[in-house]
Structure formats: C-alpha cells, structure tokens
C-alpha positions as CSV (number, residue, x, y, z in Angstrom):
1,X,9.7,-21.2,11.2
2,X,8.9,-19.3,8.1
3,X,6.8,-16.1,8.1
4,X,3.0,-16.8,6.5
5,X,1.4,-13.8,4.6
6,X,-2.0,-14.6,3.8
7,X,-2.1,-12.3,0.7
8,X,-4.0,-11.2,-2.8
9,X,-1.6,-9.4,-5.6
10,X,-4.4,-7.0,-6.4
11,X,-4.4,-5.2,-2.8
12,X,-2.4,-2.5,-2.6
13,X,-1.9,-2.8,1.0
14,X,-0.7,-6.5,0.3
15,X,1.4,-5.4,-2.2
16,X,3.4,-3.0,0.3
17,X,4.6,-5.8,2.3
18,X,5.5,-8.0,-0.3
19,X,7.5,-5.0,-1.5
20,X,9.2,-4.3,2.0
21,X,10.3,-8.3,2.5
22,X,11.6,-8.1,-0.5
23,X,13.8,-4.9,0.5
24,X,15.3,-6.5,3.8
25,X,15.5,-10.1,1.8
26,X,12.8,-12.0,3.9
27,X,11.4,-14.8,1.8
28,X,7.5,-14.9,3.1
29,X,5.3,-18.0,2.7
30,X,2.4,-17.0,0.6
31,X,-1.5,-17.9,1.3
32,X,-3.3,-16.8,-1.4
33,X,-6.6,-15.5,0.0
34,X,-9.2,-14.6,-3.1
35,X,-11.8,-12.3,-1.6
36,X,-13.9,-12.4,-4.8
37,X,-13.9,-16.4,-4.0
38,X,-14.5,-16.2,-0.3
39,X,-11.9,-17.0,1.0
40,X,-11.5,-14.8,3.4
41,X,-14.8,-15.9,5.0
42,X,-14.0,-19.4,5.8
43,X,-14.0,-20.2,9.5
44,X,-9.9,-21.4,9.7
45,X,-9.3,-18.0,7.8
46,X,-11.5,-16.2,10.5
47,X,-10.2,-18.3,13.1
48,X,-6.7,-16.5,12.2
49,X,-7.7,-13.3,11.8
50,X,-11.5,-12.7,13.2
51,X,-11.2,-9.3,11.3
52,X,-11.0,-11.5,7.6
53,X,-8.7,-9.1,6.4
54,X,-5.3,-8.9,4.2
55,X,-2.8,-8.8,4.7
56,X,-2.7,-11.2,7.3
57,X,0.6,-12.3,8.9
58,X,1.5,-14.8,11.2
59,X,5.4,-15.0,13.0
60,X,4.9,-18.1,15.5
61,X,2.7,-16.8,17.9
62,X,2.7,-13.6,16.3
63,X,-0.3,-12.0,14.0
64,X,-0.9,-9.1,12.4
65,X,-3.5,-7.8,10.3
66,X,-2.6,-4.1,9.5
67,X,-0.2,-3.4,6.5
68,X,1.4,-1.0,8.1
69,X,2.2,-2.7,11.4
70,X,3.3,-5.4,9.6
71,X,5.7,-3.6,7.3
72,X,7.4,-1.6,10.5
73,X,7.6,-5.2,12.1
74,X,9.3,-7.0,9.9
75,X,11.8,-4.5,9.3
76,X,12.1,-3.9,13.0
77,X,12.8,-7.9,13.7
78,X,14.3,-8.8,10.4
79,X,16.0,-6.0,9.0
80,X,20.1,-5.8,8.7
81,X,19.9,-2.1,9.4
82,X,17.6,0.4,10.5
83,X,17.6,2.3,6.9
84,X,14.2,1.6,6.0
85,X,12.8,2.9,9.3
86,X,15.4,4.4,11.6
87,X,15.9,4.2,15.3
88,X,16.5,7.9,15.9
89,X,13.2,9.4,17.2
90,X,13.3,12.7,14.3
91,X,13.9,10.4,11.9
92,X,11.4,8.0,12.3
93,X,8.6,10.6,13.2
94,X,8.9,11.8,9.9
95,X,8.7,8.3,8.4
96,X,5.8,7.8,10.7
97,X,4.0,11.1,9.6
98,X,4.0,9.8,6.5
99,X,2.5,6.4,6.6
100,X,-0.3,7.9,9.3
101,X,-0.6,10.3,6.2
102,X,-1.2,7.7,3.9
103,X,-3.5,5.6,6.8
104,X,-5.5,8.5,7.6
105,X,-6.0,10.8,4.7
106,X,-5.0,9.3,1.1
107,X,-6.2,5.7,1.6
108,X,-9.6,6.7,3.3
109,X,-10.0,9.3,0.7
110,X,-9.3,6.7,-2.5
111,X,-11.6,4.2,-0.1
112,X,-14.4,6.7,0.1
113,X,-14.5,7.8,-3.9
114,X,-16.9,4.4,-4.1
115,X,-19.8,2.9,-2.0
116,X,-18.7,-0.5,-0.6
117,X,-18.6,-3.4,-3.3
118,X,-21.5,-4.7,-4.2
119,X,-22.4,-7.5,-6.9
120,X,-19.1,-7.3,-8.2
121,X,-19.8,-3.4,-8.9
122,X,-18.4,-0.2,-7.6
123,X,-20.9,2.9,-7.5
124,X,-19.4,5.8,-10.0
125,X,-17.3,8.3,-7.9
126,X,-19.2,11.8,-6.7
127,X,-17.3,15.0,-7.7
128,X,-16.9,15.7,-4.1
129,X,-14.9,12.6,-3.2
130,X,-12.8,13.1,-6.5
131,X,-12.0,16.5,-5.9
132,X,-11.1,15.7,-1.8
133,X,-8.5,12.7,-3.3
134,X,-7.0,15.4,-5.5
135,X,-6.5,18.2,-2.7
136,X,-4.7,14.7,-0.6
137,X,-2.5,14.0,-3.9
138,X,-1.7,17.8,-3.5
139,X,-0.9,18.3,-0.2
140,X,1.7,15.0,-0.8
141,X,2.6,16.6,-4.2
142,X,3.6,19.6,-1.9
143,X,5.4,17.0,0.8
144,X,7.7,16.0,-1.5
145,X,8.7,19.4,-2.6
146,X,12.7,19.5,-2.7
147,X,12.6,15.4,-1.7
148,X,14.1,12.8,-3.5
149,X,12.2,10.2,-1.1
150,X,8.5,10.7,0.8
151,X,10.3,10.8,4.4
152,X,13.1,13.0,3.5
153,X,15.8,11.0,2.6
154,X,17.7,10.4,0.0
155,X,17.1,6.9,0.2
156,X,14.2,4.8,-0.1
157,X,12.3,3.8,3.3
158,X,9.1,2.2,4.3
159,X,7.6,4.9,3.9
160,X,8.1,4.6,0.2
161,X,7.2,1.6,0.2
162,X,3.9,1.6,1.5
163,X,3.1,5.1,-0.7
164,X,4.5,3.3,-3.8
165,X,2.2,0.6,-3.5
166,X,-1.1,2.8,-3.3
167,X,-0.1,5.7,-5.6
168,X,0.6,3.3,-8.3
169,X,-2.5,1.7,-8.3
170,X,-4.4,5.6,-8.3
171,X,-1.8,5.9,-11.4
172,X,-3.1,2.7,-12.9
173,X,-6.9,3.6,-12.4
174,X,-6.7,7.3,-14.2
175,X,-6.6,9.4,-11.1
176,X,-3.4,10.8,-11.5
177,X,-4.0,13.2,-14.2
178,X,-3.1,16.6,-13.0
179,X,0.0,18.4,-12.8
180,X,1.9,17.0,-10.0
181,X,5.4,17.1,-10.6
182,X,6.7,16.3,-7.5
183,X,5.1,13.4,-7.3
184,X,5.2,12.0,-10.9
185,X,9.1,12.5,-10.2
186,X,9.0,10.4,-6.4
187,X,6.8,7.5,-8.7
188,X,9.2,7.6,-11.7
189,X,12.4,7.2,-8.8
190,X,10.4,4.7,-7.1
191,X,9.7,2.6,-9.8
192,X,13.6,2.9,-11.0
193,X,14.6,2.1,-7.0
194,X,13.1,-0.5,-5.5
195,X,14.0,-4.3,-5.9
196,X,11.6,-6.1,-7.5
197,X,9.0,-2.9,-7.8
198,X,7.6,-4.8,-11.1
199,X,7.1,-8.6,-10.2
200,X,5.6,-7.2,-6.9
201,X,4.2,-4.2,-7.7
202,X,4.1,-2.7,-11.0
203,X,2.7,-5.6,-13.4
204,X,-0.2,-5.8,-9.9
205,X,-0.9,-2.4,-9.4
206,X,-1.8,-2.0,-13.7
207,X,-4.1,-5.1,-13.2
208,X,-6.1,-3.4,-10.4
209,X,-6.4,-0.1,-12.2
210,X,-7.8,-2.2,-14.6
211,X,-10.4,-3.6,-11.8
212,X,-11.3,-0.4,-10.9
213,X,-11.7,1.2,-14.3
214,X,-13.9,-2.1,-15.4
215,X,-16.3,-2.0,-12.1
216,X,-17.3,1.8,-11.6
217,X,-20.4,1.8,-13.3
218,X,-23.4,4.6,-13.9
219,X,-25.4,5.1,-11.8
C-alpha cells in the first residue's frame, strides 16, 4: 500500500518530509490539505488526525502527525542505508540534538515572532521576539562552525533536511539579514546538495516568505 501525506507546499514542516522521501526515493501519495480553505477542519480529516495538523501521514495502520517523527520514520522503515540518520548511538545523538534544536528553540522562536493568525492577518513582530530568533540563528550560525553539514558530517542527513526546509523560508521572509556566514554557507551547500531542493523546497519556501511579508501588518 502506498504511503499518504496529507500535505500543503507552503508549510515548512511539510516541506521537510517531502524533501526526505525524496532523498531515500519513496514516492508518497499526496492529500492536499488547504488550511486557509478548511480543510483541515472537516470531520474525515479530524477523524485521521484529531490534532488537524500537517503533515499528516498514514502507513497502513500507521499515523503520524509530527514532521519530525515522520521524517526519522520513514527513513528508519524505508531507507537503503542508515546515512541520513545513523544507527550508531554518537552519531545519531548528534543528529537528534539538532532536530530537538530546531523543535524546541528555532521553530518556537519563528512561531512566537507573531500572534496566532487571525482574519487572514499576522500581528507585526515585537523587537523582543525578533531579537530572541536572531540570538537562535546565532547560536546555529555558531553550530555549524567548521561543518560542512548541521549534524557534523560531511554529508547531508535529516537533520539537514528538516533545517533546510525552515531556514529557507526565514531566508525568504527577510529574516536572515545579518552576518552569518556559517550558515549562509550550510544554505548555499544545501540548496546545491539535495535532490529535488527546488521543486520541493526552494520555489515553496520563496512563496511563503512571500505570505509572511504580505500578512504582518501594523499594528
């Protein structure tokens, strides 16, 4: 049976599984799911997935609703090697410091630079929140120090993968404007790296810089 991914293009988080099927050649069948529309709210939607999130997966009696989980799992069940996110226990601790890093401090910080939506708007950002992204993009700035991938390989991993997919978009929406040369170098090596960054990612992640850029409004 084919794997489902109920999905939208403009979410990062959707975007980073897209990106890591493509990397271990999975061929997912897409849902589209249009929060603006809804559709995440109807009841054979929430009958899925009571959260009404996405990315939602479903693997026969399998589903999943976190990005990451989902990423980790089909890599772990479908992968030809364990490249992406390795067995040894080092290893992958240091792939999994980075994707709690990106769970726990960069994505809640971008999440928290706006009230929730609202009437299609986003609130304008307080210097607090901006400033508290910018010491995150920093302390990852200083993580990649001497790295030519975010886990410390010299080859790209899920960790990447997820990062790439939420950086990009930060990029795309004008918050990546300070000096951060390690990580302008780790985006410019992902974007030249990964299969299919541009159909999946890149084209995506422009469009919802775009989104955010168009909705933050004055208050």
């Amino acid at each position: 049976m084919p794997v489902d991914l109920y999905y939208m293009p403009l979410s990062p988080y959707c975007r980073s599984v897209l990106l890591t099927a493509r990397a271990i050649g999975l061929e997912l069948n897409l849902k589209t799911i249009n929060l603006m529309t809804g559709d995440h709210l109807k009841p054979e939607f929430v009958a899925i997935n009571p959260q009404h999130t996405i990315p939602t997966m479903v693997d026969g009696d399998l589903v999943l609703w976190e990005s990451r989980a989902i990423c980790t799992y089909l890599i772990s069940q479908y992968g030809k090697d364990d490249s992406l996110y390795p067995k040894d226990p080092k290893a992958r601790a240091k792939v999994d410091a980075i994707l709690n890093f990106d769970l726990g401090t960069l994505a809640t910080r971008w999440k928290i630079l706006f009230n929730p939506l609202k009437a299609g708007e986003l609130s304008k950002p307080t210097q607090k929140s901006v400033d508290d992204l910018h010491e995150a993009l920093n302390w990852l700035d200083g993580f990649l120090s001497h790295k030519k991938f975010a886990a410390g390989t010299d080859h790209i991993t899920v960790a990447d993968l997820v990062l790439v997919s939420n950086v990009s978009g930060y990029e795309a929406a004008g918050f990546i404007i300070h000096d951060y040369p390690n990580l302008h170098a780790w985006l410019k090596r992902c974007k030249e790296t990964i299969d299919g960054y541009e159909e999946l990612n890149g084209a995506h992640a422009e469009k919802f810089g775009e989104f955010v850029k168009s909705k933050i409004t004055e208050k």
